[in-house]
C-alpha positions as CSV (number, residue, x, y, z in Angstrom):
1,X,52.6,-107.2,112.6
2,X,53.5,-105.0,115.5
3,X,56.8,-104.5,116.6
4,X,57.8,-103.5,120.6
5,X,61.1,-102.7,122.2
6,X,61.4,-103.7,125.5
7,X,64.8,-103.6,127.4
8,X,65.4,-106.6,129.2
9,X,68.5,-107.8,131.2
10,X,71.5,-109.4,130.0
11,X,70.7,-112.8,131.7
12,X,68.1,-112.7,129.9
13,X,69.5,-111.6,126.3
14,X,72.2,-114.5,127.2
15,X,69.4,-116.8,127.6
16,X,68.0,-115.9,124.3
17,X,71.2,-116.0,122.4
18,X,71.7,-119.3,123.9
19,X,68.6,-120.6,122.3
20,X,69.7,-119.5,119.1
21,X,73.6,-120.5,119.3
22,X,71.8,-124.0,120.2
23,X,69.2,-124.2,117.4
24,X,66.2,-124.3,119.5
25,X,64.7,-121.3,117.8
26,X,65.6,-119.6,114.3
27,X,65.9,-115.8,115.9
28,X,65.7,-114.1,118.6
29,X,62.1,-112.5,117.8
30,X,60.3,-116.0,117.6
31,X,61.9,-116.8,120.8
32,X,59.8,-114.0,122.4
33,X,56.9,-114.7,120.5
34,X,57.0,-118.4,122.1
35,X,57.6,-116.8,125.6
36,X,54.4,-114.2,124.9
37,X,52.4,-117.9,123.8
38,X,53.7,-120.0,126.9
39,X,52.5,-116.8,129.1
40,X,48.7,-116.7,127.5
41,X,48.5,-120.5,127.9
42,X,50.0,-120.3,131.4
43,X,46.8,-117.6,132.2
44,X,44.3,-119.8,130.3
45,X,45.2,-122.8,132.2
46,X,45.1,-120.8,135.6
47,X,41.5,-119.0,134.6
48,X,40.5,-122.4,133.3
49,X,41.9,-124.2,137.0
50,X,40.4,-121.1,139.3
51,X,36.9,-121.9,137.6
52,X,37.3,-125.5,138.9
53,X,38.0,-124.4,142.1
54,X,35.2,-121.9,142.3
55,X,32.8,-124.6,141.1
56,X,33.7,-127.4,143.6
57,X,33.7,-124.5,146.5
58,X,30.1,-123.7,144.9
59,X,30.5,-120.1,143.9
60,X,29.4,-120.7,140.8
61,X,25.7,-119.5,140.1
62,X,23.9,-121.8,138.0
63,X,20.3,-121.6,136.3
64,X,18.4,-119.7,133.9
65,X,20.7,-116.2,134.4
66,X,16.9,-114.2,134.1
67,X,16.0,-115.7,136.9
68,X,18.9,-115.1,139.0
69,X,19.4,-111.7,138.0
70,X,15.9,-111.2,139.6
71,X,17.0,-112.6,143.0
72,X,19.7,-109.8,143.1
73,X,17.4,-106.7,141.7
């Protein structure tokens, strides 16, 4: 396991110990682990949702990708 330092702001060090003092996480590390996780499933949801919207707006190409590649050479 890797470990960073990364200075944040005291609001949020006070928010942190505040999850702590109330039991809601162990440490302070897994509490920025759990942040890190909520922020990769926060992007996987928005690729996952921009994909949708691409599809229904019909910029998705769709099709045997040989044969499209050829349309664009």
């Amino acid at each position: 396991m890797t470990t960073i330092s990364v200075p944040i702001n005291s609001h949020q060090e006070d928010f942190i110990k505040s999850l702590v003092k109330r039991g809601l996480v162990p440490n302070k590390a897994v509490a920025v682990r759990r942040a890190i996780d909520l922020l990769a499933e926060e992007e996987a949801v928005a690729s996952v949702l921009k994909a949708e919207q691409e599809l229904l707006e019909g910029k998705i190409l769709r099709g045997n990708p040989r044969k499209i590649l050829k349309k664009f050479q």
